[in-house]
C-alpha positions in Angstrom: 11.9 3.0 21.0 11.9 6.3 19.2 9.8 8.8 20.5 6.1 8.5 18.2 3.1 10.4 18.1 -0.1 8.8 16.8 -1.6 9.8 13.9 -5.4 10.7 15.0 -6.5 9.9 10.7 -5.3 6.6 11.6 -7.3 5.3 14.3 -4.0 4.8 16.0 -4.3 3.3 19.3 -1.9 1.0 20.9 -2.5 -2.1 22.9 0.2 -1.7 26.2 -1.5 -4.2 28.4 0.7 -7.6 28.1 -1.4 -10.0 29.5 -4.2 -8.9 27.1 -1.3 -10.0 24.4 -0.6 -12.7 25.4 -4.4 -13.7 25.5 -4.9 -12.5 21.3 -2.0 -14.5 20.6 -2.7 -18.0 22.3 -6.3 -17.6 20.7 -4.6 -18.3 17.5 -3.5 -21.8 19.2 -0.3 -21.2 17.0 1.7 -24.4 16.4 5.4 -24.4 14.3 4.0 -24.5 10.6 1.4 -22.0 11.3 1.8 -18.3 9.5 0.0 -15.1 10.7 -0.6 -11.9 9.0 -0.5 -9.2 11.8 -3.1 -6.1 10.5 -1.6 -2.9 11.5 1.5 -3.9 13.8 1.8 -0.7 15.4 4.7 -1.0 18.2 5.2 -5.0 17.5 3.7 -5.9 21.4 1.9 -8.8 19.2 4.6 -9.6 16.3 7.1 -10.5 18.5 5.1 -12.9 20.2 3.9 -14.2 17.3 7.0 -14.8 15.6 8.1 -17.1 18.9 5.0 -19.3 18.0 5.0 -19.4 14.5 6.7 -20.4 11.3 6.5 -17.0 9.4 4.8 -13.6 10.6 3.9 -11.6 7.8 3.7 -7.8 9.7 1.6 -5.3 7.7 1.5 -1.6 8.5 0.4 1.6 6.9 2.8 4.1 8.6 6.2 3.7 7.2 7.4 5.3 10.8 6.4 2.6 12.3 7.0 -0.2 9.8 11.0 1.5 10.1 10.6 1.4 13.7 9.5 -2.4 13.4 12.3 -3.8 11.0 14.9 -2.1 13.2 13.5 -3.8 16.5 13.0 -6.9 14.6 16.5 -7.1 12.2 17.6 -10.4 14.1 13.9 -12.2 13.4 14.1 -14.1 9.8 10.4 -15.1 10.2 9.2 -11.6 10.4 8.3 -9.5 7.3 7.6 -6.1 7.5 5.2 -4.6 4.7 4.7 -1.3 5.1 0.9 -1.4 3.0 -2.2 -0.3 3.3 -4.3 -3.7 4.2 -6.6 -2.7 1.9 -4.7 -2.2 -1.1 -2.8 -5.3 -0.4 -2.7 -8.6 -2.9 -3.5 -11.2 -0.3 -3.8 -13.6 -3.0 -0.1 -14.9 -2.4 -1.2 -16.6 0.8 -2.8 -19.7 1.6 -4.5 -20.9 5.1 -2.9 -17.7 6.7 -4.1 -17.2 10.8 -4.8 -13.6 10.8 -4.1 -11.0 13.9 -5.6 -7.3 13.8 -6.7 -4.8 16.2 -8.9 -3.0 13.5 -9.8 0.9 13.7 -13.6 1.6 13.4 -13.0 3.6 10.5 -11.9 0.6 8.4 -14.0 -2.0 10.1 -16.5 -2.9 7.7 -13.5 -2.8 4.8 -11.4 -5.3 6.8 -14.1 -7.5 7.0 -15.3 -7.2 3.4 -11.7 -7.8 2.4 -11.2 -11.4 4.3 -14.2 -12.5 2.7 -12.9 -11.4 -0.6 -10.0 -14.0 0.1 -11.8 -16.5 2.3 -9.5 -19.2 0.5 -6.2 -17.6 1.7 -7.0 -17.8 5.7 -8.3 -20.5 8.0 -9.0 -18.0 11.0 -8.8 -14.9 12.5 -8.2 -13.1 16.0 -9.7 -9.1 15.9 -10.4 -6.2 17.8 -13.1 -4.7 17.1 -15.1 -1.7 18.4 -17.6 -3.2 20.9 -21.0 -1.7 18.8 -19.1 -3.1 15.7 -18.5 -6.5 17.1 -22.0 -6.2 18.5 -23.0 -6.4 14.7 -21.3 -9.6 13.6 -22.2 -11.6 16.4 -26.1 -10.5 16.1 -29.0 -12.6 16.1 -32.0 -12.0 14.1 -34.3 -9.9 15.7 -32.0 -7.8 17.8 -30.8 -4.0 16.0 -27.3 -4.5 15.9 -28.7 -7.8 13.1 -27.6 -6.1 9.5 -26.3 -7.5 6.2 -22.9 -7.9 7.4 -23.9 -10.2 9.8 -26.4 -12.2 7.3 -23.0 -12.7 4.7 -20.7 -13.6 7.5 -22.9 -15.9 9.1 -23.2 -17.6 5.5 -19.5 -17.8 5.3 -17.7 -17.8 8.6 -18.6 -18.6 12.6 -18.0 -16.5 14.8 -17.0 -16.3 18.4 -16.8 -13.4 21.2 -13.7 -13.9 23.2 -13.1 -11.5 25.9 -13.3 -7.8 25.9 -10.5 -4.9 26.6 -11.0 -1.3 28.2 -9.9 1.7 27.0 -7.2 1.7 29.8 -5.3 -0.8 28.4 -4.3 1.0 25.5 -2.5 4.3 24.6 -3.7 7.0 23.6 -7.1 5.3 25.1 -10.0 5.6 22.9 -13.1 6.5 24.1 -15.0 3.5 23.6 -14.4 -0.4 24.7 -13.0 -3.2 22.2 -14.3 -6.5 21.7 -11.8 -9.6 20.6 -13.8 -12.2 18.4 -12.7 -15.2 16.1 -13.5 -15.6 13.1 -13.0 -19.1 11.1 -13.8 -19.4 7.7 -16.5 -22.2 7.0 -14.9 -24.9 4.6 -18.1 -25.0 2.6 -21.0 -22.1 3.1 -23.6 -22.8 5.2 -25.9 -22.9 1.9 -25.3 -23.2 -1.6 -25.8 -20.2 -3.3 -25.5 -19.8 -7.4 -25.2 -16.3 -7.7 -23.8 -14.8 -4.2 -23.1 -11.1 -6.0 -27.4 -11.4 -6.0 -27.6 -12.3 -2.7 -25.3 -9.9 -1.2 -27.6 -7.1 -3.7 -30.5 -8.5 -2.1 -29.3 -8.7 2.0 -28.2 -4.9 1.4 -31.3 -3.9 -0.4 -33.5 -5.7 2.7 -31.8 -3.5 5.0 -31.1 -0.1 3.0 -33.6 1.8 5.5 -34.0 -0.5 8.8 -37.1 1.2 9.5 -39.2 -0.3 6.4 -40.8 -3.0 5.5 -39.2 -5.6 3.1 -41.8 -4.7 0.5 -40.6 -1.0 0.8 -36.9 -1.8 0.4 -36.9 -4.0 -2.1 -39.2 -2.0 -4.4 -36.9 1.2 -4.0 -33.7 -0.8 -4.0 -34.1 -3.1 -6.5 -36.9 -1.9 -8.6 -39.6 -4.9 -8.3 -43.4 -4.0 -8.3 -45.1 -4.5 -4.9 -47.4 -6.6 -5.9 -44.9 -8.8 -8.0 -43.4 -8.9 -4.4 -46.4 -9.9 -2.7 -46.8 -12.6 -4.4 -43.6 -14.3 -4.2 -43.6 -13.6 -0.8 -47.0 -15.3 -0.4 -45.5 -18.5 -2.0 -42.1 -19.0 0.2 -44.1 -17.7 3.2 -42.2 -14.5 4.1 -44.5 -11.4 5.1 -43.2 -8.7 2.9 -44.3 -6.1 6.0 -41.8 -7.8 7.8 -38.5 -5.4 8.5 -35.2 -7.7 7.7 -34.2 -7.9 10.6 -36.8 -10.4 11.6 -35.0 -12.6 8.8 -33.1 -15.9 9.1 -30.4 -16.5 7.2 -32.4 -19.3 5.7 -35.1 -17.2 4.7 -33.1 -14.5 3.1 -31.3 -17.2 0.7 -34.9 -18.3 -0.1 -36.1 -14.7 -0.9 -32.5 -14.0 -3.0 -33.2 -17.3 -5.2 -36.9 -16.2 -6.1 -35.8 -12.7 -6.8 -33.0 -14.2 -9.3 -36.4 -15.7 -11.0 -38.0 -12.5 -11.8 
């Protein structure tokens, strides 16, 4: 391979260890009809693994050095396509029950995730590496810090597993902090039924715009609703409003979103 140097805006950071590869792609439990969008290829340790197990590897990645490093190594594969895209400018829309690969940079962690449950009717599952603190924060349970709104929304639309994690050794350049591997599968149906999820998503955000106050606090200053209007409604589904969110189920903050969308 040509001689590369990462590009630090990036996030680049290359997985070398191929045992560790071979693990992310038999998570996948690929069979010969299955196809796999790869997020950021980088070097192709994964792709062409994935293309020996799978029906059609569709290969996105930002750097166009890379993505013409990729289609040279890869010219013999017909089931490889290499898109040289941003992931997050990307029309997903043309797939359907895709099995998605990705070591994800921090910096585009929360985006990433955002985006597959933009298009949670395009993929079935999904094998990433995550930043261990990041991970931490989808696989939260209430009452713990790293429990946010992005782990509220995912655990309304997804469930999620940790798999194994990977030291810094194991890739090149090595980062400074450890990776986490977790899957992802998109829930058929959401755990609740929810009329107006734009609302709800307002309202999980709002709940935790300043972790340090109260419900009553946040939801006043975010959304504008008098305290005592809030009292009350919290009095009559039985949520504290000096509770932080936090402390919430996910039960409890589809209850709260649904009398909110009554005031």
């Amino acid at each position: 391979m040509k001689k590369f140097r990462p590009k630090k805006q990036l996030g680049q950071s290359f997985l070398t260890y191929q045992p560790i590869a071979e693990q992310l792609v038999d998570a996948l439990n690929l069979t010969p009809e299955d196809e796999v969008l790869e997020i950021g290829s980088g070097k192709g340790i994964l792709t062409e693994r994935l293309a020996q197990k799978a029906k059609q590897v569709y290969a996105v990645e930002i750097d166009k050095r890379l993505a013409d490093i990729l289609k040279e190594k890869f010219v013999g594969y017909k089931n490889i396509e290499i898109i040289n895209q941003d992931i997050l400018k990307y029309d997903l829309s043309r797939f359907k029950q895709l099995k998605i690969l990705g070591n994800v940079p921090y910096s585009i962690s929360s985006q990433i995730l955002f985006l597959l449950l933009k298009y949670l009717w395009v993929w079935k599952m999904a094998v990433l590496t995550l930043q261990k603190e990041f991970a931490a924060r989808i696989l939260a349970k209430p009452g713990t810090k790293e429990y946010g709104a992005i782990t509220v929304i995912f655990n309304l639309h997804t469930e999620v597993q940790k798999l194994f994690s990977i030291p810094p050794s194991f890739f090149k350049p090595k980062p400074k902090i450890f990776s986490t591997v977790i899957l992802l599968k998109a829930r058929e149906q959401p755990l609740f039924q929810i009329p107006d999820e734009e609302f709800f998503t307002k309202v999980v955000k709002a709940a935790f715009s300043q972790r340090r106050k109260t419900l009553l606090n946040n939801l006043n200053s975010s959304l504008g609703i008098d305290k005592n209007e809030l009292q009350e409604l919290g009095n009559t589904i039985g949520i504290n409003m000096t509770r932080r969110a936090e402390t919430l189920t996910l039960a409890e903050f589809v209850s709260l979103s649904e009398k909110l969308r009554e005031i």
